[in-house]
C-alpha positions in Angstrom: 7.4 5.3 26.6 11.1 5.9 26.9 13.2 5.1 24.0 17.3 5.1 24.0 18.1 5.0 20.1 21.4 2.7 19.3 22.6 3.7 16.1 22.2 7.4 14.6 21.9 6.8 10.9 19.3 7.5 8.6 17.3 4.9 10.6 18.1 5.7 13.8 17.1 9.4 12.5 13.6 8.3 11.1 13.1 6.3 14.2 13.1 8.9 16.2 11.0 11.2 14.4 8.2 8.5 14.5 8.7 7.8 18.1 7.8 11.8 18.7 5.3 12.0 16.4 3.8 8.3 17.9 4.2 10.5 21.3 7.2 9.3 23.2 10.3 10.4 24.7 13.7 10.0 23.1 15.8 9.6 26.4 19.1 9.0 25.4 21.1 8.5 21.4 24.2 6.1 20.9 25.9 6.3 18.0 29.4 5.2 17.4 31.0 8.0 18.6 29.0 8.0 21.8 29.6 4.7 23.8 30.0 5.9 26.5 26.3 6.6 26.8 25.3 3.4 27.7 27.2 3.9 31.2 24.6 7.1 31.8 21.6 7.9 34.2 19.2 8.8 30.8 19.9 5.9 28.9 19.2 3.5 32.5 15.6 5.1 32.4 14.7 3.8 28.8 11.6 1.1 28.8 13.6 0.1 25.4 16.5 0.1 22.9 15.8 0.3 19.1 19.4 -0.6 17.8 20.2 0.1 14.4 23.7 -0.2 14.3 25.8 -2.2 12.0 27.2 -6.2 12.2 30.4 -5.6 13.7 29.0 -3.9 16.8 25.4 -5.4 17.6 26.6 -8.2 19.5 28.4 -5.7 22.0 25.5 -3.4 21.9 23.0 -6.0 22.8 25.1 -7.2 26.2 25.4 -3.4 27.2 21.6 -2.8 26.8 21.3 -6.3 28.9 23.5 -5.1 31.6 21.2 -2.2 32.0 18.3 -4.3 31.7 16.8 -2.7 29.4 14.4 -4.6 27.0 16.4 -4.8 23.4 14.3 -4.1 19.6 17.1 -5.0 17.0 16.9 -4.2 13.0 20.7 -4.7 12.6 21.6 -7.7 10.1 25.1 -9.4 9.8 25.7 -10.8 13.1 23.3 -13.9 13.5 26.4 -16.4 14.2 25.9 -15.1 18.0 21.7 -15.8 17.9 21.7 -18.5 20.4 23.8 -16.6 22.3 21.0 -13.9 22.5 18.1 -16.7 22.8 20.1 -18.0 26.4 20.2 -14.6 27.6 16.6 -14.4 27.2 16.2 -18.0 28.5 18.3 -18.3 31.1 18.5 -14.5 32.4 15.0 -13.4 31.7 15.9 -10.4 29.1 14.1 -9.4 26.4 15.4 -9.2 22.8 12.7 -8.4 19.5 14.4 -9.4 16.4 13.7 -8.9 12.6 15.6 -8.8 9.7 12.9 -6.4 8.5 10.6 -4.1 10.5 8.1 -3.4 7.3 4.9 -4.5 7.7 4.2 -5.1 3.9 7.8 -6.7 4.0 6.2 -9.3 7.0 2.8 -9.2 4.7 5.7 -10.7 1.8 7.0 -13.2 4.5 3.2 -14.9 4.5 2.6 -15.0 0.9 5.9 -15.9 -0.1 5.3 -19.0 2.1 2.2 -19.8 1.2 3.2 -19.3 -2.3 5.8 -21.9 -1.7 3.8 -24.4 0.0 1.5 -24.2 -3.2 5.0 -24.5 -5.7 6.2 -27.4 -4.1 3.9 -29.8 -5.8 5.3 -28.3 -9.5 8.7 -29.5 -9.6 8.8 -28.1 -13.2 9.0 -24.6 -11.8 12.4 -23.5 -10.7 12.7 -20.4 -8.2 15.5 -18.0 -8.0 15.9 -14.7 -6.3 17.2 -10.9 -6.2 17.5 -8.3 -4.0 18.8 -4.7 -4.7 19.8 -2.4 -1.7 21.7 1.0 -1.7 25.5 0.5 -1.8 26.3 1.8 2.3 24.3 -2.1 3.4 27.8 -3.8 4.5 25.8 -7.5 4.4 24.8 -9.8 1.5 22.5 -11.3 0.8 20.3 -9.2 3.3 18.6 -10.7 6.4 15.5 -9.7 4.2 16.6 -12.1 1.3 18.1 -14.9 3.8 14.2 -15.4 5.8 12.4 -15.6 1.9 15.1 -18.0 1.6 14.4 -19.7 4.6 10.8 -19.6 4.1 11.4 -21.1 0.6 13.5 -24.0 1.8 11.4 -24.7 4.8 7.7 -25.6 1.9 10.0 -26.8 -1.1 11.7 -29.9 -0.8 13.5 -30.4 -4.2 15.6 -27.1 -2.4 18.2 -28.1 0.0 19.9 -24.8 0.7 20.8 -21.4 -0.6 23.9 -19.3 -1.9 24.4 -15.7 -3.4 24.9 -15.6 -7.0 22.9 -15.9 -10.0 24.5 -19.8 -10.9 23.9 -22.6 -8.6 22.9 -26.8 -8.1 19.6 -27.8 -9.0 18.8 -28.2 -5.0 20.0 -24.5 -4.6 18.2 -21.6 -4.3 19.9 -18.9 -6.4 20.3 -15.4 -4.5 21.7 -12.2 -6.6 22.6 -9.4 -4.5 23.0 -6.0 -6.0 24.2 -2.7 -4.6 23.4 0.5 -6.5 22.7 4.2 -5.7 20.5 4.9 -2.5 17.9 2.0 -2.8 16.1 1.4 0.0 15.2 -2.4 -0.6 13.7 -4.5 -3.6 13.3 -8.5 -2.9 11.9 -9.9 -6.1 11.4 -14.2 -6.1 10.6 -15.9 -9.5 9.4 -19.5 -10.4 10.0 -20.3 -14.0 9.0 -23.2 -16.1 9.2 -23.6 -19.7 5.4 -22.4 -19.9 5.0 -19.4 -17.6 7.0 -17.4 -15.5 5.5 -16.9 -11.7 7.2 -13.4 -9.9 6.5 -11.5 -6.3 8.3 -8.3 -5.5 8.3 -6.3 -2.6 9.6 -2.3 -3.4 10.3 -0.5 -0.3 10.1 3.6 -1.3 11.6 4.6 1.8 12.7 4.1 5.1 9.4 5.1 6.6 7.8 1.5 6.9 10.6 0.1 8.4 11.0 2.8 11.6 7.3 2.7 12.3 7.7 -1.4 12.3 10.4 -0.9 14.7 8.4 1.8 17.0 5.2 -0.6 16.7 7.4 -3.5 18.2 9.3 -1.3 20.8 5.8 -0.3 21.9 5.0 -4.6 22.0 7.4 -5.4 24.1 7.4 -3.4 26.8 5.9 -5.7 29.6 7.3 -8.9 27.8 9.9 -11.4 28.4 11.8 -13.7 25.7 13.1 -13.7 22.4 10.3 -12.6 20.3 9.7 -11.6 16.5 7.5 -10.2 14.0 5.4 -13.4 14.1 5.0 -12.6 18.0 3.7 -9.2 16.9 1.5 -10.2 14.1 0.3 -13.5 15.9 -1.2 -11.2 18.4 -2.4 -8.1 16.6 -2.7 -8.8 13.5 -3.0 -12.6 12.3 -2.2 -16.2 12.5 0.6 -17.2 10.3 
């Protein structure tokens, strides 16, 4: 398969080691002093885009790779006031866009339990939930798209919450999320129920950046022959299991 990697970081880097090592071809690299590379002959021949970018330039990243049509596997958070934006070019112009906020597998493993967990917690009202996320101190977005689909997941099995916001003081209907940026921490999402009897805590504790490239290389690989907006439940629906 031919990849075109948007966004050069330490992502973009770790993407395209796995890509090689998974056996395909790196065809062209975008990074922000690049642009112009989406106008080339080598990145027209990618199957797909991984973009890894950052919030302030995703949108315009995503249009370009459309122009090209060229099928579009995103890991960028921060820019999700344009998503049904993305969903009508999918609908209405037949592109292809894979979005998740994380790419781990053990994070999308954490997606399941944390809803089921939820599901189970709404029927003890005396349990209150809260959570934190830590990431290293160059993620520009907070709470991360990690944090904000627990969060979702949360709100979506217990009814006694009605939204979320960052911080560690909130409503009674709010869910509570504490975002802290420290040294070069690849990503810790910890979610705690407490009552005045027990305390009830799941963490996920991300040791590098490796999980998260090859999620992003499995779904580039997924997509290719596919149409729509699809998602890690696409991907795990099919290969993996029924959420």
């Amino acid at each position: 398969m031919k990849i075109a990697l948007v966004g050069y970081g330490k992502m973009g880097k770790e993407i395209e080691k796995i890509s090689l090592e998974r056996g395909h071809q790196i065809v062209s690299i975008i990074d922000i002093d690049s642009t112009e590379n989406f106008s080339s002959d080598a990145f027209k021949q990618a199957d797909v885009a991984i973009e890894f970018s950052n919030p302030i330039a995703a949108f315009e990243n995503y249009k370009k790779c459309f122009a090209a049509q060229i099928p579009v596997v995103s890991g960028t958070t921060g820019w999700l006031e344009h998503l049904e934006e993305i969903k009508r070019y999918c609908k209405e112009e037949g592109q292809t866009f894979f979005y998740a906020s994380n790419f781990s597998i053990g994070v999308n493993i954490f997606f399941a339990v944390n809803k089921y967990l939820a599901r189970i917690m709404e029927h003890f009202p005396e349990y209150d939930v809260k959570m934190e996320e830590v990431h290293h101190i160059h993620k520009l977005d907070a709470p991360s798209g990690t944090a904000i689909t627990l969060a979702e997941g949360i709100l979506e099995n217990i009814s006694r919450k009605t939204e979320w916001k960052g911080g560690t003081e909130t409503a009674a209907e709010t869910l509570p999320i504490h975002s802290i940026r420290e040294g070069e921490v690849p990503g810790i999402h910890e979610i705690t129920y407490e009552s005045d009897a027990d305390v009830i805590r799941i963490k996920h504790d991300a040791k590098s950046r490796k999980g998260f490239a090859l999620g992003a290389v499995v779904a580039a690989e997924f997509v290719k022959e596919k149409k729509g907006f699809l998602t890690m439940d696409d991907l795990f629906n099919e290969r993996y299991f029924n959420f």
